[in-house]
Each structure stands twice: as C-alpha cells, then as structure tokens.
N, C-alpha and C positions, 0 to 999 in steps of 0.2 A: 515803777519809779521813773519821774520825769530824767531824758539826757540830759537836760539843763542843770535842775536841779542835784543831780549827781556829781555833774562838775563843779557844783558848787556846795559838796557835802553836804545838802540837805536830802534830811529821810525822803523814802519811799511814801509817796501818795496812798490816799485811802484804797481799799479795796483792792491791794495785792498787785496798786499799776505798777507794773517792773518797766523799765525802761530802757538802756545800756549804758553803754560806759564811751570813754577816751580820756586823753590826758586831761588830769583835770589843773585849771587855774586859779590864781586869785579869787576868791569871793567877792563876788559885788552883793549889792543890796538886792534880798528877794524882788521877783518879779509881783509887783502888788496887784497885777491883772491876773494872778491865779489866787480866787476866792478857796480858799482853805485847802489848797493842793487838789480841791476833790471832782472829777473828771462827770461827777454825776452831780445833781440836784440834792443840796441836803432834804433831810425825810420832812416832810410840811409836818409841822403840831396838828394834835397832840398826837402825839405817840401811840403806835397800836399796842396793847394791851400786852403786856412781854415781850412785844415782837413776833406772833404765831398765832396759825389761823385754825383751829380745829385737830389742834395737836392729839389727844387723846382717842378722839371718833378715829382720826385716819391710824394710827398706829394700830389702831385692834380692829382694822376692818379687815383685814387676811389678806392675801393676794389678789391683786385688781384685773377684773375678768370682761373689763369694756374693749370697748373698740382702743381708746388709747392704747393699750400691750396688747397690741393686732397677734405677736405672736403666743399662743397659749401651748404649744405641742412642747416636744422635748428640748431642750437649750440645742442638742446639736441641728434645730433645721437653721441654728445664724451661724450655724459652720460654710467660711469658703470654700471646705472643700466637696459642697452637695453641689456645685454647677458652676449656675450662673448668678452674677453678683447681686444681692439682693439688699443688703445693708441690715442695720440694725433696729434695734426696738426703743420707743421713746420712753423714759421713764421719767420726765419731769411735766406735769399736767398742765403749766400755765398755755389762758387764753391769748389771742393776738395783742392783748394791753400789758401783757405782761414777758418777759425776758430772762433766761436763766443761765448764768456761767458759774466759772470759777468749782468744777466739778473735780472729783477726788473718787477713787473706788478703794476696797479691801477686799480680801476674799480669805474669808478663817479654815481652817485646815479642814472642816466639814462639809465646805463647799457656799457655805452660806456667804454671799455679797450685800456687800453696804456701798450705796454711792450717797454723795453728799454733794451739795450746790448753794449759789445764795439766788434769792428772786427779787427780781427789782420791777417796780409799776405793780398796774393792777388791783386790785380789790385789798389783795395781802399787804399791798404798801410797799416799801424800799427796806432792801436789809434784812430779809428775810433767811434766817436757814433753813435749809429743807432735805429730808434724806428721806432715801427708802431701802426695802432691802428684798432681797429674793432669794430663797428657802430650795427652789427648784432648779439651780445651775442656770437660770438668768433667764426660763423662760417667761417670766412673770415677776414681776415686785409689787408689794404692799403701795397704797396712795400715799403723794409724798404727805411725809407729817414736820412740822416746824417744832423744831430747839426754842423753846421760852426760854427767852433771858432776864437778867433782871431790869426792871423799869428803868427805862431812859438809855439803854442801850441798844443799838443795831450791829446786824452780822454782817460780816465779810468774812474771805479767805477763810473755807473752809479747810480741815484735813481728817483723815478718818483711814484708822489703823485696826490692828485685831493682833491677840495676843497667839500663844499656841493653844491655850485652853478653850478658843473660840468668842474673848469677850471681845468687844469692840468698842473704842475708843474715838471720840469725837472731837475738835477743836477748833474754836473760833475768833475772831477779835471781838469787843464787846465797843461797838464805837460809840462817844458820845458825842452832841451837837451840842451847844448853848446859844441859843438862836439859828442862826445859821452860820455860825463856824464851827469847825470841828476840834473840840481843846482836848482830846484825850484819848486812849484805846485801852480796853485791857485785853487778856486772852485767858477764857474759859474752857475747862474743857469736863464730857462728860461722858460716864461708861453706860454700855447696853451688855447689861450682862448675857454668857449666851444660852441660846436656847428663847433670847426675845427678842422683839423688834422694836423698843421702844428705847430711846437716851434716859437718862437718869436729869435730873436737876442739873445743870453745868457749876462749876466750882472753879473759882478763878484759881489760877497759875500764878500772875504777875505779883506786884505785892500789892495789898488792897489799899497802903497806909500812901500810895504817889498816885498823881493823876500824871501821866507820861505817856507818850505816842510810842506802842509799838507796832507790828508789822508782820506779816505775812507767817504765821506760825506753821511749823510741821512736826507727827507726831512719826515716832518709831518707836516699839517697846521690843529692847532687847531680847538677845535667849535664857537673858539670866533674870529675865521678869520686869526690869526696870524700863520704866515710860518714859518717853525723855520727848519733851515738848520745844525746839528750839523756837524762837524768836529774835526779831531785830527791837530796840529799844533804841529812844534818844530825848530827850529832857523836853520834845516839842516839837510839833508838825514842821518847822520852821529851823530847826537846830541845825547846826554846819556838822555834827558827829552822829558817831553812831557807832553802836556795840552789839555785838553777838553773843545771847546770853544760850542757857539751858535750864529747865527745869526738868527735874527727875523725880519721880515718885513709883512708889511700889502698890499706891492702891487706888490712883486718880482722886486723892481726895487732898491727902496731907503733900504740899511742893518744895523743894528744896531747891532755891536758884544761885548759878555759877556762871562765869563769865568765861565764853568758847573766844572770844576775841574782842580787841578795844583797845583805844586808844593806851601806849606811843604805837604798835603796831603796826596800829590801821586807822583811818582818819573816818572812814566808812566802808560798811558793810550790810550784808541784805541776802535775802532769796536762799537759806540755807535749806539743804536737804539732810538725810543719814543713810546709810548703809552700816557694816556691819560685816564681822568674819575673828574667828580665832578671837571671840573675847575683846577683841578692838572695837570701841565705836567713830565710824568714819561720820564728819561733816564736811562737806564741800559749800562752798558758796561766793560769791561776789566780792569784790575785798577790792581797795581803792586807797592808796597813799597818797603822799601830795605828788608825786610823778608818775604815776600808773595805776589802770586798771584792768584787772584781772583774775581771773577763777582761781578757787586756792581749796586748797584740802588742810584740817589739821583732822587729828585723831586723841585718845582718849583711853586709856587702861583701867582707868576706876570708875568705869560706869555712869562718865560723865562729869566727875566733879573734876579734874584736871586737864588741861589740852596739852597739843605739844605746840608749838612754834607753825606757822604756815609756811605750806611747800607753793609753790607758784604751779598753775595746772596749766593754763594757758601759755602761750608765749609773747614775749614782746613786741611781733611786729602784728599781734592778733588785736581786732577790733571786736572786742566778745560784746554779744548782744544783751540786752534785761531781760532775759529770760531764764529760767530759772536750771539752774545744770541739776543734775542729779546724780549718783554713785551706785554701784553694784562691788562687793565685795569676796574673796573666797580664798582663803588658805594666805599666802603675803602677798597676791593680786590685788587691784583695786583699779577700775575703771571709773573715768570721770566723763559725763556726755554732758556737752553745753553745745553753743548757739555763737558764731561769729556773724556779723552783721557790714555791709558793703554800703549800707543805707541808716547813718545810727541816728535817731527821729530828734529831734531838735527842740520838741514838745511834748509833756508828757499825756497828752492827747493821743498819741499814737505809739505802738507796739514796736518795736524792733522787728525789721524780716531777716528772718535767717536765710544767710547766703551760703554757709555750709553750717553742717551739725558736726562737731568733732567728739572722736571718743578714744580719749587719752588713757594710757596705761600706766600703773607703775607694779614694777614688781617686788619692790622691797617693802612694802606698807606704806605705803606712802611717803616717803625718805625721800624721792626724785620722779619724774616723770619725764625720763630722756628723751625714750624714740618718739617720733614724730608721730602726732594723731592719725587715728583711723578716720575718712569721712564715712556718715552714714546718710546723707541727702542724696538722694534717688532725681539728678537731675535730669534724668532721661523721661521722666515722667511729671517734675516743674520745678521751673527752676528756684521756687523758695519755700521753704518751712517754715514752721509756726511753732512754738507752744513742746520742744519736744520732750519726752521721757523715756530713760530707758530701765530697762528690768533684765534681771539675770534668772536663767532657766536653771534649773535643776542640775540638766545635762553638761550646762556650763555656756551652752548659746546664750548671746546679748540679744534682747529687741529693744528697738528703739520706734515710738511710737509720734505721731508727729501731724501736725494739718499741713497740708500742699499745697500751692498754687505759685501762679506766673507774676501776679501783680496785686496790688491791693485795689481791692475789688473786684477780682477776679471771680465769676458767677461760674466756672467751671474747677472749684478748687476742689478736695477730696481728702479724708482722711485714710492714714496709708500706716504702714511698720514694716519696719526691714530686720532683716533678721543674720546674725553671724554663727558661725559655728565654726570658724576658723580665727584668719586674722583679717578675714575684708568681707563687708558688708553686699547681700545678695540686693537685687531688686527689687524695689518696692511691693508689696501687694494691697491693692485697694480695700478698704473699709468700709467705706461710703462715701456717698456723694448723690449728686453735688451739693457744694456747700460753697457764698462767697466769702472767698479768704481776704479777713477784715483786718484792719490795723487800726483803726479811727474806735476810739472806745468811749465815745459818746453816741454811738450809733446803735442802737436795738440789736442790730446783726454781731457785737463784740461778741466775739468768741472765750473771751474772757483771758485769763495770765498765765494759766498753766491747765493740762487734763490728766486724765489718770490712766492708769495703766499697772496689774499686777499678775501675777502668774501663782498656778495651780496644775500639777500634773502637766500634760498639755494642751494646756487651755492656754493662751493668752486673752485676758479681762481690761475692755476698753469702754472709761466712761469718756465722753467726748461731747463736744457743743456741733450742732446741727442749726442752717438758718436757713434752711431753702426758704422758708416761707416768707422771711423777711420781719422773724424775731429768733433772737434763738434758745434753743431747746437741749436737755443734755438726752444723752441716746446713748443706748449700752451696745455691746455686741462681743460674744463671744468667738477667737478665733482659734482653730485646731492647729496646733503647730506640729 
C-alpha cells in the first residue's frame, strides 16, 4: 500500500504493495501519474489461457530430482545445526526472464508442505500462481504447477493454509485489467485435498454479483473446522475507504461474508492476519482514522461472524510500517509482531524498512496491550528488517522470522529468525545469504510484501525470496529449533 495514498485513504495497490502509515490529512485529488496504483506493467493481451502454464503435467510429475532441488538427502542436512551455514533449497523454477515473490508456506500435521508464490515475466507471463509441495520433510518438492483461474483474471498475493485433517487450502486475488487499467479484484480460493498435490478448481469468496477492489487475502481454518478468508474491500482502486471483511466456510466451496471492521470506526484498513486460542478468533491488522495510524487487534466468539471493537496494538508516538503484522495466540495471551519504520517511503514504489520489529503482549485477550513491546530486530547483526513474521512454538517460544540488512540495496543482506523463550528475544541466527535487501518494487530483485514461516514439532518452515543472482527466487529451508 502506497504512504501517500494511505494518507489519503485510498486502497492498497495491486499485488499486496503494503506501504505504511503516519497522520494522515485532508484528501487531495489522486496522484494521476500513478497509472492504476499498479507498481508493475499491466499483463500485455491476450491473456494466457487461465492464467497457468502445464498445470496438470507438473502436478503429477512426483518430486523433482534435478539439479534445481540440489538437496535430494534427508530434510535435516538444511539443518543449522549440521556445521557450517549452508543455506537453503530453491523451489520456484523460473529462468533469468522471470521473477518470483509474495511466497506463503503451510506444513499439515503429516509433515507434508505446501509453498505458494506469484511469477511475474518470462514465457508464463505476469500474474501467475504457482505452488509446490513436498512429501519428504522439505528435502525435495514437486515442479511448481499454476492455479487456473478463470478467463481474464491474474494472480497476486497468494496465502496457503492446512486444516488438522491434512487438506490444504489455497487463496488468491483474481485481478482484472480493461486495457490497461485495473477496474476490479476478486478473491478465490481452492482446496488440495490430502493425501494430493494438486488445487481443485478456485471458487470465488467475494460476491460474484460486484466488480470491487480487494486486497491482500489470508486464510486460517480454525480448530473448529471453519475457514475464514479475511480481505480488505473498497468500492475502487481509487476510493478514500476501506473495510475489513471475512468470509467463513466449512467446505471452501459455499462463503458466507461479514464485516471484521469499517467505517465510522475506521476510515481504512489493510494487511489483516489470524491467529487463534480458547475458541477465540484473533485478527490483527493496519487500521487508520482521520488522526492516526495504527496496528489494532479485534477478536471474534462465533467463528467469525461477529467482532468486537478495536484495541490499539501500537502506540501513539510509533510510526508503524506497511508491512504486514501478524498474531500468535494461547490460553488469554495474544502477541501482536509488526514492523515500526524511521524511514516511512513517500512512494508506493518502495517498501517500508523496519527500524525495529515490536512484539506486543496482551494478557487479557486482547482487552489491552499495556506493557511496553518486546523488540526482536537483531541489530547487532543489521541494522534493518524486512518483511517479518512471527509463529508460536508448541513449547510456547515466539520466532519471528525476517530479511536483514543495512541499507537498501544492501548486496550483503541475509535471511535470519530470532527466537524467545522467555520475555526477550536471543540473537539472531542466519538463514541464508547473501541476498540484496530491496525496497524498490519495480526492480526484479523485489523481495516481494511479506514471506512465510510455520512450525511443526521442532522444525521451524521458511519460504523466503532469494536474489543473489539478480532476479528473485523463493527458497525453502528447514531449521531445527
């Protein structure tokens, strides 16, 4: 989401550009030198065929045994703790003409992983989804295969869940152009039952009877079965409002939609995540009145269809960044991790840097978030993050996972996570590198809006964007905690 256009209540750009915040003012007249908010090249006519490039072939070709998944042996030789730092394994195929972010993982109680991305350039064309999955604890994945959508739609901002039962849940926007502007988005989404590797047909969410702009969807499916798709919604790429809705369903086919937040509230709002604990469904997310902007949490007792009122996560004298916070939940706990910004980008061309990472507590269920934040940015090792996500461990330790570096364009940047298991965060541990830590998101090198991160036993599961080469690529790796 452009800082500009934030401060001036208009939505969140194409493709999930988060951007940040500050007070916002008076509304002046859109900036008419940003062609359709959209930070990339609409897709040239005609349209690729669905959207997907040998969908079917790659799904049922089994695990890929080339040199791209160089590592074929057991998932723990991408363990840090066999030596020395080796980094992780590629799992998204494109050539040098082509570019891959906006990645998302899940990992089903089985062990089975699913990452998900969009691909932009190249032979596939623009707007591409693509996921793969791996069977083997991450030593190997299937060749990515592309989500068909339906005619005259492109992907962005992927997200990709799994139930207890092992299914796995997929979801996208569904963007349209009309020449080259962009008048519309929907959000589809589709299941892989388990025990396969293949998406089902996507099924829209949104309602099919509006053409309306939404934005940056994420899924969670509760303990009590229910899927709950949140999104941001606004009457037009261009609109000065914005609402936070939810759809919930019990079988990804049939949606039922509710509104998490919206105007008098909130003037705007974006970037919502879920967590979860005791039956409660937690949403955190981005929230903006006409005198402040700020991380907010509300919650939810019926599975979604009712909220409660927004708690303010952030504090007043914080300059919180567009990047996307996220929640971990457990017994009347509830941590809230987001992104404060010293640098808040002016253009929605460029990403927020995180000057620190904060991870707020509340111990009443979210009712208050007194004491002061935890930082988890590791600035002994640079002084700024990217992109971060945290997860909650079993045990009850937070990691919070994150791209590092000093400056944008920093060719010595590195993928890192830190980890708590009290109330203050340890030192970072490296992930991989190098990689240059990008903020400019018309550049090949964009690392994209947000990455993934989930846990399993103790495994921590990182899909993450990689550019050494000078495009970038998503890369997995498993870390032993």
């Amino acid at each position: 989401m452009p800082r500009a256009l934030l401060i001036l209540f208009a939505p969140v750009v194409l493709l999930a550009c988060s951007g940040g915040s500050s007070s916002p003012s008076a509304p002046p007249s859109p900036d008419a030198s940003v062609e359709a908010g959209n930070p990339f090249p609409p897709p040239p006519p005609p349209l690729p065929d669905a959207g997907v490039h040998e969908t079917s072939s790659a799904a049922e070709a089994g695990p890929d045994t080339s040199a791209n998944n160089q590592d074929s042996g057991d998932a723990s030789t991408l363990d840090a703790s066999d030596g020395a730092p080796q980094g992780g394994i590629p799992v998204s195929t494109g050539g040098s003409d082509q570019f891959e972010s906006e990645d998302q993982i899940a990992v089903a109680p089985d062990g089975t992983i699913g990452i998900a991305w969009t691909a932009f350039g190249g032979s596939a064309g623009t707007g591409i989804l693509e996921y793969a999955f791996s069977t083997n604890g991450g030593s190997s994945f299937t060749p990515p295969a592309g989500l068909p959508l339906p005619a005259g739609l492109y992907a962005g901002d992927p997200a990709i869940t799994t139930d207890a039962a092992g299914n796995f849940y997929l979801s996208t926007l569904g963007i349209h152009y009309t020449g080259r502007t962009l008048d519309f988005t929907r959000v589809l989404v589709a299941k892989a039952p388990k025990g396969t590797t293949t998406f089902d047909t996507p099924v829209e969410a949104t309602d099919p009877s509006t053409t309306l702009f939404h934005d940056h969807p994420k899924l969670h499916v509760t303990a009590a079965g229910t899927i709950a798709l949140s999104f941001m919604e606004s009457q037009s790429l261009m609109a000065n409002t914005t609402v936070g809705l939810v759809a919930t369903s019990s079988d990804a086919v049939t949606w039922t939609r509710s509104m998490i937040v919206g105007q008098p509230d909130a003037e705007f709002v974006n970037l919502f995540s879920f967590c979860e604990a005791q039956g409660i469904l937690y949403s955190t997310y981005l929230e903006a009145t006409q005198t402040a902007v700020y991380i907010a949490l509300r919650s939810s007792t019926d599975q979604g269809k009712t909220w409660s009122k927004s708690t303010p996560v952030s504090g007043p004298r914080e300059t919180v960044a567009g990047l996307d916070p996220t929640c971990a939940a457990s017994g009347d706990d509830v941590w809230v991790a987001y992104a404060d910004t010293l640098m808040p980008s002016t253009s929605f061309m460029y990403l927020d840097p995180a000057d620190a990472i904060e991870v707020a507590e509340s111990t009443n269920r979210g009712s208050s978030f007194a004491a002061a934040p935890v930082s988890a940015l590791d600035t002994a090792a640079a002084k700024l993050g990217l992109l971060p996500v945290m997860v909650r461990e079993s045990t009850g330790a937070l990691d919070v996972a994150y791209l590092a570096g000093n400056f944008d364009g920093d060719t010595a940047g590195s993928m890192r996570y830190v980890r708590a298991t009290g109330t203050s965060f340890g030192s970072s541990v490296w992930v991989d590198g190098p990689l240059t830590y990008t903020l400019n998101r018309a550049m090949p090198t964009w690392v994209g809006d947000y990455l993934g991160a989930a846990v399993l036993g103790q495994g921590l599961y990182l899909a993450y964007p990689m550019n050494e080469a000078g495009s970038t690529h998503i890369y997995f790796r498993r870390m032993t905690l």
